[in-house]
Backbone as JSON, one array per atom type, in Angstrom:
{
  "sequence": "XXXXXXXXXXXXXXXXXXXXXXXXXXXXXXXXXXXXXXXXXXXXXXXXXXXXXXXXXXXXXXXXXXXXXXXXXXXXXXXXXXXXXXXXXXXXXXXXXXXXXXXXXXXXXXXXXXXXXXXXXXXXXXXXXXXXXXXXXXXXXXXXXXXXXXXXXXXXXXXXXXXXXXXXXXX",
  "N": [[-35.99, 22.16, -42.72], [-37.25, 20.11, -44.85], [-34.84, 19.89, -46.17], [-33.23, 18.36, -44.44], [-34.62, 15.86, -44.09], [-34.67, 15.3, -46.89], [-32.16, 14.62, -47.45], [-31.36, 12.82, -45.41], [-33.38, 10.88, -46.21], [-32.21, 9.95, -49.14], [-29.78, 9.14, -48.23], [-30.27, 6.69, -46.67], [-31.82, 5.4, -49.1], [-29.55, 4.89, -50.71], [-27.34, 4.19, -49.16], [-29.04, 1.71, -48.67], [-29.06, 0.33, -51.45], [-26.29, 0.23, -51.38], [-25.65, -1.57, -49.74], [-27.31, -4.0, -50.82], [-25.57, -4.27, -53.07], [-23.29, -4.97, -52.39], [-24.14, -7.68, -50.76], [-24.24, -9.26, -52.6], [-21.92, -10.97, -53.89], [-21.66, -12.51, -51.44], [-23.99, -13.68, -51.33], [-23.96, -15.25, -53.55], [-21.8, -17.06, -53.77], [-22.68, -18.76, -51.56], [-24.85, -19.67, -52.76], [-23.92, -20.98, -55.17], [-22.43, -23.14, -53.68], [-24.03, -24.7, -52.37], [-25.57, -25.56, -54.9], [-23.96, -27.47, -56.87], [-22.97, -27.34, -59.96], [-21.73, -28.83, -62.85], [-19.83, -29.47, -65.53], [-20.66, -31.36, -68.62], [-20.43, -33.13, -71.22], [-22.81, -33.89, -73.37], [-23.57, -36.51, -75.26], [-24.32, -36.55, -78.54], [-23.61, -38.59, -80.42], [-21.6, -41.35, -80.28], [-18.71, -43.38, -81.3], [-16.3, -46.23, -81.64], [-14.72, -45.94, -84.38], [-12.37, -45.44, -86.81], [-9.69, -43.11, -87.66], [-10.01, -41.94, -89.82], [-12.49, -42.13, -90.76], [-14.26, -39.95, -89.17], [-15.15, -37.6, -90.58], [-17.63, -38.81, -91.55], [-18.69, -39.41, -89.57], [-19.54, -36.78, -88.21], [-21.64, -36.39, -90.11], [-23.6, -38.34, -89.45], [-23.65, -37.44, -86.67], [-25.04, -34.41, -87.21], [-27.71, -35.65, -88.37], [-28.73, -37.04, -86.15], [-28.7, -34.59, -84.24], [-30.65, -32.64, -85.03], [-32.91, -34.22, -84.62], [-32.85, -33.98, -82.44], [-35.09, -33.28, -79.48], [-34.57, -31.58, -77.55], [-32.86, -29.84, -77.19], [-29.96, -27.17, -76.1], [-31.35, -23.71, -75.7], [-29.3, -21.76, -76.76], [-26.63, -22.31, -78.31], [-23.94, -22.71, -78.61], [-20.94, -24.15, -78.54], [-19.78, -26.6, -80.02], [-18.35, -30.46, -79.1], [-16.11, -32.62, -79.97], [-14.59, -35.05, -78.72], [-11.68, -37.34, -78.29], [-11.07, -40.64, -77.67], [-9.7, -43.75, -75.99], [-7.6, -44.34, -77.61], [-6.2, -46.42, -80.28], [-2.93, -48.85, -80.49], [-1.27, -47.43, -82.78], [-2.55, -44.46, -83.44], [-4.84, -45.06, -85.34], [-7.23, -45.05, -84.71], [-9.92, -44.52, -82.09], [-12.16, -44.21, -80.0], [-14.93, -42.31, -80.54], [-16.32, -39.22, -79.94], [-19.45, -36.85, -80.26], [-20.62, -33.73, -79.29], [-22.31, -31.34, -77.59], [-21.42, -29.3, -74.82], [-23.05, -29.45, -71.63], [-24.54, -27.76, -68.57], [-25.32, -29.31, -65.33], [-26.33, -30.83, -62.14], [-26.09, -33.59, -62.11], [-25.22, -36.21, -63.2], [-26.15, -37.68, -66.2], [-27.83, -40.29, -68.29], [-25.76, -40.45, -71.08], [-24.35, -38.46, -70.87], [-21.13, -37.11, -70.49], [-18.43, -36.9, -68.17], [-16.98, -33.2, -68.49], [-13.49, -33.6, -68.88], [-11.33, -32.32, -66.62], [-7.75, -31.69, -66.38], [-4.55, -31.61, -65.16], [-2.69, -32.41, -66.54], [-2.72, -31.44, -69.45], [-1.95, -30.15, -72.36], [-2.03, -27.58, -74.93], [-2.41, -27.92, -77.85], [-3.84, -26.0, -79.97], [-4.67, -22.75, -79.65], [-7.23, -20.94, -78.97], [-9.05, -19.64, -81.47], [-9.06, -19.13, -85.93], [-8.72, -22.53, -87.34], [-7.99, -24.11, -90.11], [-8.94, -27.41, -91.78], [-6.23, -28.57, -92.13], [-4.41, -27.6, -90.57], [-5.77, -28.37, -87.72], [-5.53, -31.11, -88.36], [-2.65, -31.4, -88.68], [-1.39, -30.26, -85.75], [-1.81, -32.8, -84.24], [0.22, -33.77, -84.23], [2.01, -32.85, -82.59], [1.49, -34.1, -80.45], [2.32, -35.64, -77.2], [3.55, -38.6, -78.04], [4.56, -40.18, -76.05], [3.25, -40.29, -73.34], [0.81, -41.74, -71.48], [-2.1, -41.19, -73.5], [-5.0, -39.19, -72.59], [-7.38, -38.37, -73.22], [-8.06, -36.43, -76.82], [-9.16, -33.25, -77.18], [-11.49, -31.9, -79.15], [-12.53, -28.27, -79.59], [-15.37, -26.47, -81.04], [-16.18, -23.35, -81.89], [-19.13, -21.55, -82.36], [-21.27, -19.25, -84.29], [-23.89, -16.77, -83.9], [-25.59, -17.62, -85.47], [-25.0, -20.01, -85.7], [-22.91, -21.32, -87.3], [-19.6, -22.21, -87.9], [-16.94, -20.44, -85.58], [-14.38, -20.01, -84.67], [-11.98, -22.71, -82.9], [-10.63, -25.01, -81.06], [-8.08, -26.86, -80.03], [-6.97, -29.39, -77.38], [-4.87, -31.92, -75.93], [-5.03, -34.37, -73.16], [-3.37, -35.83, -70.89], [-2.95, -38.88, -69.0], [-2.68, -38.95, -65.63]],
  "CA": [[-36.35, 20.84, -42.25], [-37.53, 19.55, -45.91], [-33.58, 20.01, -46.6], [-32.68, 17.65, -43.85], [-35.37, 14.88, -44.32], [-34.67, 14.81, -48.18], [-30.9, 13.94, -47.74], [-31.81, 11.69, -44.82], [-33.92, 10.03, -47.49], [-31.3, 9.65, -49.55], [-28.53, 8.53, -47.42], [-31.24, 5.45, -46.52], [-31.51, 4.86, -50.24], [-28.17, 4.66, -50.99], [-27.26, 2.82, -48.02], [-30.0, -0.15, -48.92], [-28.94, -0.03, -52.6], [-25.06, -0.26, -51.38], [-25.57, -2.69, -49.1], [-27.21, -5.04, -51.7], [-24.34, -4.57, -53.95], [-22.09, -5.39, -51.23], [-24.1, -8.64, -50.3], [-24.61, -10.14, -53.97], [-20.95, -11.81, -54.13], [-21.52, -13.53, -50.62], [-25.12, -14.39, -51.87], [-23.51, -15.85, -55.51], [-21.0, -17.77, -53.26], [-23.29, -19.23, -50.96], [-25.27, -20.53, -53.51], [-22.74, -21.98, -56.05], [-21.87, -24.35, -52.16], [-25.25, -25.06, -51.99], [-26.27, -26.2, -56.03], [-22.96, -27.67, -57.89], [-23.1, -27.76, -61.12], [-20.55, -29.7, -63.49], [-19.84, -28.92, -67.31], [-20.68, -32.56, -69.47], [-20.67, -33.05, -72.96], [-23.72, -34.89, -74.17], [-23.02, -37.12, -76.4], [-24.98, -37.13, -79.81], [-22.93, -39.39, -81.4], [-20.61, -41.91, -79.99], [-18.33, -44.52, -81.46], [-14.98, -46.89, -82.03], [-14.07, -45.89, -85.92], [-10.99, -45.2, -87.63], [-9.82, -41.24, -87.19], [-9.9, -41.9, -91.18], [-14.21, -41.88, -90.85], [-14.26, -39.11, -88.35], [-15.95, -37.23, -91.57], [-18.91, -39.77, -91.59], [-19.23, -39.21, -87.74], [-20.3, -35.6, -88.52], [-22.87, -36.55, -91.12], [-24.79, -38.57, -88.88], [-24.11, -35.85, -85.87], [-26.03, -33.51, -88.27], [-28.86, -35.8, -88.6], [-29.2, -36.88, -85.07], [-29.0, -33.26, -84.04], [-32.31, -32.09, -86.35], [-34.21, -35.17, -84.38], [-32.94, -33.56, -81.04], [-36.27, -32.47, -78.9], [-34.54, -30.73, -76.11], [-31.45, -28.83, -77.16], [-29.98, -25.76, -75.56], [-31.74, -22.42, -76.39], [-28.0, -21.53, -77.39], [-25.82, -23.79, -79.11], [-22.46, -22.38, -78.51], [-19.83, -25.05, -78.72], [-19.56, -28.49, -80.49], [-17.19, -31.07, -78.41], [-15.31, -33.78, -80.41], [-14.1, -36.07, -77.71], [-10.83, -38.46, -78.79], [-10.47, -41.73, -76.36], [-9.12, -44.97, -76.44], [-7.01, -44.41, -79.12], [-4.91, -47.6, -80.59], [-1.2, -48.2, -80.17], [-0.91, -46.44, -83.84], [-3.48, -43.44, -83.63], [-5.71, -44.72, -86.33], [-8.8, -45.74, -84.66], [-10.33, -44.08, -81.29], [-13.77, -43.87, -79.39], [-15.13, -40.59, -80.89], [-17.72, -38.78, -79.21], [-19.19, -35.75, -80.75], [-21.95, -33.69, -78.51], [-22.34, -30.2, -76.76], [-21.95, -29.23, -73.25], [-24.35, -29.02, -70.65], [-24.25, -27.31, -67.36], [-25.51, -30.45, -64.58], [-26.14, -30.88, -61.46], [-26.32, -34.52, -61.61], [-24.67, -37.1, -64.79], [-27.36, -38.54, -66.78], [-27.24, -41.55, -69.62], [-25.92, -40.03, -72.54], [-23.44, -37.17, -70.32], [-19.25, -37.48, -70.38], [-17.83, -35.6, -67.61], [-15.77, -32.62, -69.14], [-12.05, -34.03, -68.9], [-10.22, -31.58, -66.72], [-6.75, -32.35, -66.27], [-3.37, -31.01, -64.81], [-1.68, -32.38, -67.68], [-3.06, -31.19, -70.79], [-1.88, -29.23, -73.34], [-3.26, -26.68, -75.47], [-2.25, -28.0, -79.25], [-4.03, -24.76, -81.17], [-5.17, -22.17, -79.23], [-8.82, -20.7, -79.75], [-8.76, -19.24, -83.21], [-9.71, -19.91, -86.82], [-7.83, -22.9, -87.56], [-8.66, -25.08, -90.8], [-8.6, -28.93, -91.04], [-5.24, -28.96, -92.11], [-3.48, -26.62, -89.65], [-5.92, -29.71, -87.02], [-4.61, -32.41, -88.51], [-1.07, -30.84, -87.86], [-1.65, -30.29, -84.75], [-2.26, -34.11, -83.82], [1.83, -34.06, -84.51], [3.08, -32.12, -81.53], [0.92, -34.87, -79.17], [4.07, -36.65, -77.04], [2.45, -40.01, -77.75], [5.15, -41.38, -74.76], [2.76, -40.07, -72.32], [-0.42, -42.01, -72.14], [-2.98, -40.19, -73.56], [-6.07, -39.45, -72.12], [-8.18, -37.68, -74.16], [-7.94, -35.09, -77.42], [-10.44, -32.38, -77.03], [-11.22, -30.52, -80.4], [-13.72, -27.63, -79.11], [-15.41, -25.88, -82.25], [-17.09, -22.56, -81.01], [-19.93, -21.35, -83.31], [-21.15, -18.08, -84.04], [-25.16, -16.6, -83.75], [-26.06, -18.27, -86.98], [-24.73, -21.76, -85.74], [-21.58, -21.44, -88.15], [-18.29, -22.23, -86.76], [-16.09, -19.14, -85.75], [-13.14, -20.74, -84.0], [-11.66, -24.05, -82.82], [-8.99, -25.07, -80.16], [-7.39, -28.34, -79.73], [-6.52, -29.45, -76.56], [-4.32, -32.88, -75.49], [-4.98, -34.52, -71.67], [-2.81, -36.94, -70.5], [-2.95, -39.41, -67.89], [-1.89, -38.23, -64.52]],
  "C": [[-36.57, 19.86, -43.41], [-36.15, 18.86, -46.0], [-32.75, 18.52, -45.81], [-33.48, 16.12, -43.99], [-34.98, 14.26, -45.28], [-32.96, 14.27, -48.27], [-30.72, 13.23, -46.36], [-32.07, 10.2, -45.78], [-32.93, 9.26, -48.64], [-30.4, 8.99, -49.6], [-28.99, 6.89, -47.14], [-31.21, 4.49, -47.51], [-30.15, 4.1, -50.62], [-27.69, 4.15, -49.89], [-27.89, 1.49, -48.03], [-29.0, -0.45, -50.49], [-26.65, -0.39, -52.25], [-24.62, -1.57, -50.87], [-25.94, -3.85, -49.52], [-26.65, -5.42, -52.43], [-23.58, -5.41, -53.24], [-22.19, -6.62, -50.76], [-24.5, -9.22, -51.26], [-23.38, -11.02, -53.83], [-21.21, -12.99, -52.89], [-23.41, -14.69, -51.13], [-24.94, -15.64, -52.87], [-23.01, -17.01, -54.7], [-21.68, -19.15, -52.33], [-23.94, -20.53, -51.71], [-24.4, -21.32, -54.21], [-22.48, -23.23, -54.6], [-22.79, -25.41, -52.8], [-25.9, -26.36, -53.62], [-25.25, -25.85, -56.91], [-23.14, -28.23, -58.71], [-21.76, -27.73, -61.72], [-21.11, -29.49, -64.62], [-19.94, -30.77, -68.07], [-20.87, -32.39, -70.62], [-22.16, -34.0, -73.04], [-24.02, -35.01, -75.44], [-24.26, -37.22, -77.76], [-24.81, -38.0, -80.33], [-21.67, -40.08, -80.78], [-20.06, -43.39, -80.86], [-17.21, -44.77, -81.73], [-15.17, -46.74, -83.54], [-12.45, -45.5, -86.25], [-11.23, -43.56, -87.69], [-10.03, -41.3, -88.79], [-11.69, -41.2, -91.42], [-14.85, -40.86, -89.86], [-15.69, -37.87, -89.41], [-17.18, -37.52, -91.37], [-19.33, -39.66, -90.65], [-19.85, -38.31, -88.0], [-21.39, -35.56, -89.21], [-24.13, -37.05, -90.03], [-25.03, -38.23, -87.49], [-25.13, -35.52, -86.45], [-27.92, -34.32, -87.97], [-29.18, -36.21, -86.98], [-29.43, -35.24, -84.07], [-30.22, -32.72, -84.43], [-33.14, -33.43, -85.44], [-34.11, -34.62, -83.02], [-34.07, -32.92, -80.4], [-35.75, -31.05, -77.41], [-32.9, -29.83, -76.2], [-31.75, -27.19, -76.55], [-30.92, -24.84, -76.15], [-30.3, -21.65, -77.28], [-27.08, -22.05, -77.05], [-24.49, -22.91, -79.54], [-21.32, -22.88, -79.24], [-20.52, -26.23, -79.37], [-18.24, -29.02, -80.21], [-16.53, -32.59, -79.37], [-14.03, -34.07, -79.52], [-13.25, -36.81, -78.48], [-10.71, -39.47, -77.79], [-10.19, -42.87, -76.67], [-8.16, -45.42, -77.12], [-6.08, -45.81, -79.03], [-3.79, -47.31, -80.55], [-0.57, -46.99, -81.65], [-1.67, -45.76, -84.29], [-4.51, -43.87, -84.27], [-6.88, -45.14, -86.13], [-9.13, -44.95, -82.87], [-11.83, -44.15, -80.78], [-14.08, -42.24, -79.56], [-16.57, -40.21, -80.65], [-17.64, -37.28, -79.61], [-20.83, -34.99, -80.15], [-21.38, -32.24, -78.23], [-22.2, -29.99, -75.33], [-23.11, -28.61, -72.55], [-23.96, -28.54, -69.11], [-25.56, -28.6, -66.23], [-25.17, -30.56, -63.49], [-25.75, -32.61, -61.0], [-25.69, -35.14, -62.82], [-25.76, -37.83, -65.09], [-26.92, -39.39, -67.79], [-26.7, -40.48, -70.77], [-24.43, -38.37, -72.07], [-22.3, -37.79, -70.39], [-19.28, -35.9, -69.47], [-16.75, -34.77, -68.4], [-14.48, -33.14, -68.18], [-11.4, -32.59, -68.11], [-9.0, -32.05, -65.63], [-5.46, -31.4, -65.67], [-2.17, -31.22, -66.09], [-2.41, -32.53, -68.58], [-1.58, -30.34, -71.47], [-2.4, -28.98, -74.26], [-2.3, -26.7, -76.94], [-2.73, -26.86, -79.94], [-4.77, -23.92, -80.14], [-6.84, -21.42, -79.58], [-8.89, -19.71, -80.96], [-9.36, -19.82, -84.17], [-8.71, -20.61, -87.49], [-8.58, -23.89, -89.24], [-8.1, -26.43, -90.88], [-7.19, -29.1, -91.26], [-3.99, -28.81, -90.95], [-4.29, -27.8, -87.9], [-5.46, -30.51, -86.63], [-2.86, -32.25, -88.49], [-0.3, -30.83, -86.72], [-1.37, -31.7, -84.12], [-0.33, -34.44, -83.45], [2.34, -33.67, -83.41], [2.05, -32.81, -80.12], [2.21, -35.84, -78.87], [3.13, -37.73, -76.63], [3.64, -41.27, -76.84], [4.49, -41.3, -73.8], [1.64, -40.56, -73.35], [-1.7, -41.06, -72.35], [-4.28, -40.08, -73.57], [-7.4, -39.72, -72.94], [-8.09, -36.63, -75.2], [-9.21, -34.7, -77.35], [-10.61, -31.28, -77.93], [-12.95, -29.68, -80.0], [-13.94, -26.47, -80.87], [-16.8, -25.12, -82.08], [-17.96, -21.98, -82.12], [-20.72, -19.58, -83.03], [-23.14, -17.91, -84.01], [-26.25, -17.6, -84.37], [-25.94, -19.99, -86.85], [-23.21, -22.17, -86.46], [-20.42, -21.36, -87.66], [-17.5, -20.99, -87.02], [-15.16, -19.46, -85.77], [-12.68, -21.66, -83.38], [-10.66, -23.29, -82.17], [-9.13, -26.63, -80.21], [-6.33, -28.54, -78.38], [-6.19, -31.0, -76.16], [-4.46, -32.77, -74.07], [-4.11, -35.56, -71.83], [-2.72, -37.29, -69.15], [-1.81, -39.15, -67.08], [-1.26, -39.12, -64.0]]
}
């Protein structure tokens, strides 16, 4: 009788514990309906310069970053946003910030750009600035172009691992 109780017991167990496996994905699903959240960059640093001072953008990134009170717990990515650009590349609205996961857009958020027509200029890898600025070459500047999106993924330490470069163009 023990014999039959104890793999009773069992069968119970393992029946609750399957059945919560089994109802986690509709749980996950449910929720995600319920509380949508959207990927934004927020912007540290925005402005119209010359892609020439793009350099100088980063400097005073850096220091607005170090005054930041409320950054992630982990600082993944850094987003350098391209927009506006002039009829001859050399000047753009450059926005240089992290993403945030958001349920809502706040002052200071850019919705992440996603597009049907991109392309993926350098794939995620370790690219250096030259093999970048290379890159910029195989953009078909007959299609207007939306946005370049240079993502520059960082490693425990904060130190960049790998970079991609990605072209949107208007749909």
């Amino acid at each position: 009788m023990k014999l039959f109780a104890s793999l009773l017991t069992t069968m119970i167990i393992a029946g609750t514990i399957w059945g919560a496996v089994l109802m986690q994905p509709v749980m996950a699903e449910s929720a995600s309906k319920t509380q949508k959240s959207t990927t934004y960059i927020r912007s540290v640093v925005t402005k119209t310069i010359s892609l020439d001072a793009v350099a100088t953008l980063w400097g005073e990134f850096e220091d607005k970053l170090m005054k930041l009170e409320d950054l992630p717990k982990t600082l993944d990515r850094l987003v350098v946003v391209y927009q506006n650009m002039n009829k001859n590349v050399s000047h753009a609205t450059v926005t240089i910030g992290f993403p945030v996961e958001a349920s809502t857009q706040k002052d200071g958020y850019i919705e992440l750009i996603s597009s049907k027509h991109k392309q993926q200029l350098l794939n995620r890898g370790e690219h250096n600035k030259t093999e970048i600025a290379n890159a910029w070459k195989d953009i078909d500047y007959r299609k207007p172009v939306k946005a370049v999106i240079e993502t520059h993924y960082l490693n425990a330490l904060g130190q960049e691992e790998s970079n991609q470069l990605v072209v949107h163009y208007n749909e």
